[in-house]
Residue, then its C-alpha position, 0 to 999 in steps of 0.5 A: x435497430x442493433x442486431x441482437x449480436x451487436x447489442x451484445x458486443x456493445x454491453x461486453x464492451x461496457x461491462x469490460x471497462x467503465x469509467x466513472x467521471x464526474x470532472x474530465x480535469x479532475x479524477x476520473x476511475x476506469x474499471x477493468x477487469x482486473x483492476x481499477x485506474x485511478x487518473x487525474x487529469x486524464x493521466x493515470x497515478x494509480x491502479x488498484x490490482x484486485x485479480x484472484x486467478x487460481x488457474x495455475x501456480x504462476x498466476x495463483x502466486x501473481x494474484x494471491x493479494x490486492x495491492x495499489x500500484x503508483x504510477x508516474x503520471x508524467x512517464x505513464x511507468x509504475x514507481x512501486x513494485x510488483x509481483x516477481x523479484x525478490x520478495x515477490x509478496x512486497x507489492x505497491x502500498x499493501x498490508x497484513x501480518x506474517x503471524x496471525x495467530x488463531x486457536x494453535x495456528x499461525x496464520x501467514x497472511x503477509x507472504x500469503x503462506x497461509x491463504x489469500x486475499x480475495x477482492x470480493x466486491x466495490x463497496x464504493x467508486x466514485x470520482x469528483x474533480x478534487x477527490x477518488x474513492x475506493x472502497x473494496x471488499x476483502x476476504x482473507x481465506x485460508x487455504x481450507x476456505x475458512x474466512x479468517x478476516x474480513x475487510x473493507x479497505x477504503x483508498x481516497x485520492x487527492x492531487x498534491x501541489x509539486x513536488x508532490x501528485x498524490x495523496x493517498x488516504x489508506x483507511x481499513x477496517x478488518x474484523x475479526x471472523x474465524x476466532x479470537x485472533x494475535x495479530x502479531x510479526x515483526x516490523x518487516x513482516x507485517x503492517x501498511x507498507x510501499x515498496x519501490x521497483x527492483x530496479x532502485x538505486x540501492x546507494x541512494x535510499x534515505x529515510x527521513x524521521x520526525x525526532x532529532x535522533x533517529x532510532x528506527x530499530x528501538x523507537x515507537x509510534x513515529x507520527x511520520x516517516x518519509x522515504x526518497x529513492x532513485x529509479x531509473x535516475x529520477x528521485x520519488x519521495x513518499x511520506x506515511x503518516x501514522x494517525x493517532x487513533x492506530x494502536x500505540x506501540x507501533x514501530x517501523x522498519x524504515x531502513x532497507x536500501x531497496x526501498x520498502x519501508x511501513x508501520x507495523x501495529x499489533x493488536x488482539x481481536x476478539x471474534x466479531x471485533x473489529x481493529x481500524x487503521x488510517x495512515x496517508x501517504x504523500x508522493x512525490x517526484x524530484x525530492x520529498x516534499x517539504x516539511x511545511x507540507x507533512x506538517x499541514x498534511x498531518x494536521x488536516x489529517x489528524x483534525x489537530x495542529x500538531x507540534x514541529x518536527x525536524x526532517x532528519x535525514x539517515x542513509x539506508x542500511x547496506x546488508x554486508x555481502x556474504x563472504x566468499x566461500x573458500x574454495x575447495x582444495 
């Protein structure tokens, strides 16, 4: 028989870390205290951040939102960006608006200035040899403790053939809690986005459109938008697919040389509606996957065939450097 101080040794140890598995080739998750990993075929190609430390300011600020990581299965090396840097809210594929308005309030649920977002539970994990899913449970909280939001966020993953690994099926459904709420910013402050590492090759971004001639500062409601950036000399591609049933209207900003790129639909909500948003990303290694595959992807996606499309390629926009100041006489 165990003594009474090792069975409870042995029961912290599985509540630490538990792995759900149902094909030892296939997905598997393993949950630990902060976060989950996703692995497929024993490697990890994502991890799901879902701390809420408010112990101090450093790790309140490192906690303040759940973001999905991508991981490298080949390196075992994040390909997506986290806390810290420039921007430090910019973190993997994540999601929100910068104006929420509520009452006379504008709620900044973007760079996280007006609250958090607090993982609260798993609604679902589960693994099979073709699929993982997540389905995490999600307050945003203001400051004052009002719960503003409520989410269920539900990430599926299926493996890609080469050049792709991942796919990324993003679904969330947000309801409206506190009031009627403008769920409103700008293209580079709110939506689903993925935000590459600090460290990428800024001359080296390119984004790819769906149309013969790109506008992404005028257009709307791309059906796709893809991405190809450099880190550490290896070249990743991601492709976002916007589903149809999204709000119209949506634009994009697809055009920073550091690597972030996303769909941003607005909408109003009614107290207690509730707004659905799906995209799917497609992630790669070596270059973008290929047209043939975006568009099959899609059509599996939307349940539709849809019509061709080109790939038309733009390099990212450099930001001129600001001049130097005059030196003082």
């Amino acid at each position: 028989m165990f003594s009474a101080k090792l069975r409870l040794v042995l029961l912290t140890s599985l509540l630490a870390v538990t792995t759900f598995a149902a094909n030892p080739v296939g997905f598997e998750l393993v949950t630990k205290a902060d976060q989950t990993e996703v692995k497929y075929q024993g490697k990890i190609v994502a991890s799901y951040l879902t701390a809420n430390d408010t112990s101090n300011g450093a790790r309140a600020n490192e906690t303040y939102k759940p973001y999905l990581r991508i991981v490298d299965p080949t390196t075992e090396q994040a390909i997506t960006k986290g806390p810290g840097g420039t921007y430090t809210h910019h973190r993997g594929i994540f999601f929100g608006w910068m104006r929420i308005g509520l009452e006379n309030q504008r709620m900044d649920f973007w760079s996280m200035g007006a609250g958090r977002q607090i993982h609260t539970a798993f609604k679902e994990q589960s693994a099979q040899a073709q699929e993982a899913k997540l389905v995490s449970l999600i307050d945003w909280k203001a400051r004052n403790g009002q719960l503003v939001v409520s989410e269920e966020r539900t990430m599926t993953f299926a493996a890609l053939a080469a050049p792709g690994f991942l796919q990324v099926d993003f679904a969330t459904t947000i309801t409206a809690e506190a009031g009627d709420l403008n769920l409103e910013a700008d293209p580079e402050h709110g939506g689903v986005h993925y935000r590459a590492p600090e460290e990428v090759d800024g001359t080296k971004t390119q984004y790819f459109f769906p149309v013969e001639h790109p506008q992404p500062h005028k257009d709307l409601d791309y059906r796709w938008v893809g991405m190809t950036y450099v880190l550490a000399d290896k070249t990743y591609g991601v492709v976002e697919i916007n589903h149809p049933s999204n709000p119209t209207g949506t634009k994009w900003s697809a055009y920073r040389d550091y690597a972030r790129f996303g769909a941003y639909p607005h909408t109003n909500l009614k107290k207690g509606e509730k707004l659905t948003l799906r995209y799917r990303f497609l992630i790669s290694a070596g270059q973008l996957v290929p047209l043939e595959t975006i568009l099959k992807s899609e059509a599996d996606f939307v349940g539709k065939s849809g019509e061709a499309a080109p790939l038309t390629p733009l390099a990212a926009e450099h930001p001129a450097k600001p001049a130097p100041k005059p030196k003082a006489k």
